[in-house]
C-alpha positions in Angstrom: 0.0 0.0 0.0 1.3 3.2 -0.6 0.9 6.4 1.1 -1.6 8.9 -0.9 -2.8 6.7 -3.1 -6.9 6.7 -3.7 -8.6 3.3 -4.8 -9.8 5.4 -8.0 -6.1 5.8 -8.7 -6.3 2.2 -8.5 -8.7 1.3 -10.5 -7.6 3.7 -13.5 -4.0 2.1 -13.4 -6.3 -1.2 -13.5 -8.2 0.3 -16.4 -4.9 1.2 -18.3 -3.0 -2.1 -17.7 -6.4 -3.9 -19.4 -6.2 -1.5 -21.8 -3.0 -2.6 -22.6 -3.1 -5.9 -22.2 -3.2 -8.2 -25.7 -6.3 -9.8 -25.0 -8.4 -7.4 -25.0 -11.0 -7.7 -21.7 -12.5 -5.2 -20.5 -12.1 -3.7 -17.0 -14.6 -4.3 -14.3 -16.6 -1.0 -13.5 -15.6 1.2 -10.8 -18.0 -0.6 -8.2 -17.4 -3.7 -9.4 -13.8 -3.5 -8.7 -14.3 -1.6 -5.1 -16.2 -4.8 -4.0 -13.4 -7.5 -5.6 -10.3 -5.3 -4.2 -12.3 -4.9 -0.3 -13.2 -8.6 -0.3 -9.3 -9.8 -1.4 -8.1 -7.3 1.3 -9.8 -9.4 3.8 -8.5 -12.1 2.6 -4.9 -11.6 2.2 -2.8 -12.0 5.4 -0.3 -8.4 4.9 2.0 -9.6 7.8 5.4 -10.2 7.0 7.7 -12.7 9.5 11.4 -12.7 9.6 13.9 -14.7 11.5 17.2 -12.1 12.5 19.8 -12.9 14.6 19.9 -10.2 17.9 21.7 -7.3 16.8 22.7 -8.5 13.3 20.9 -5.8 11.7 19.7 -2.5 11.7 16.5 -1.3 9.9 15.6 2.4 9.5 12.2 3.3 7.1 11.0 6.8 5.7 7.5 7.2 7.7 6.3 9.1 4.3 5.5 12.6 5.8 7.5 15.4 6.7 7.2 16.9 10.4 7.1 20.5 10.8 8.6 22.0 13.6 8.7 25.7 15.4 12.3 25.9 16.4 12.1 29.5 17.8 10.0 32.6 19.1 10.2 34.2 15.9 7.8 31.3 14.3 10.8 30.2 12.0 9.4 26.5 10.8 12.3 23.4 10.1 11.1 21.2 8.1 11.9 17.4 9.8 12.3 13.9 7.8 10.6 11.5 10.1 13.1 8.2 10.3 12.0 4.8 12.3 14.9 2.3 13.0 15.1 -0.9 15.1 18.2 -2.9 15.9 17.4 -6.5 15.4 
C-alpha cells in the first residue's frame, strides 16, 4: 500500500494495464472493482515474518511525511524527515 494513493487511482492504473493488455477484456466497473479489491483485502494476510539474529541488523524506514517544527520565538518553521529504526 502506498501512502496517498486513492482506490480510484487504482482502479484507473487497473483500467490502463487492461487497456494494454493483448487480449483485450475489459475492465470491471468502478463498483465492481471496489467490491473485488475490499473482499481480497480481507482475505490476504499483509504480515510479514522474519527470522534475524539479535543485533545483526539495523533497519531504518522513511515514515512518508515530513514533520514540521517551530524551532524558535520568531515562528521560524524546520522542516523534519521522520526516520523509524530498530536494531534487530
Amino acid at each position: 500500500r502506498r501512502t496517498g494513493v486513492t482506490l480510484q487511482f487504482l482502479w484507473i492504473e487497473y483500467c490502463e494495464a487492461c487497456a494494454g493488455a493483448r487480449e483485450g477484456r475489459r475492465p470491471y466497473s468502478y463498483s465492481q472493482f471496489c467490491d473485488r479489491y475490499r473482499s481480497s483485502r480481507e482475505r490476504v494476510d499483509v504480515t510479514m515474518r522474519q527470522v534475524h539474529r539479535a543485533g545483526e541488523k539495523l533497519f531504518i524506514d522513511y515514515s512518508g511525511q515530513d514533520l514540521r517544527y517551530h524551532y524558535d520565538p520568531s515562528g521560524n518553521i524546520a522542516e523534519i524527515r521522520d526516520l523509524a529504526s530498530t536494531a534487530r
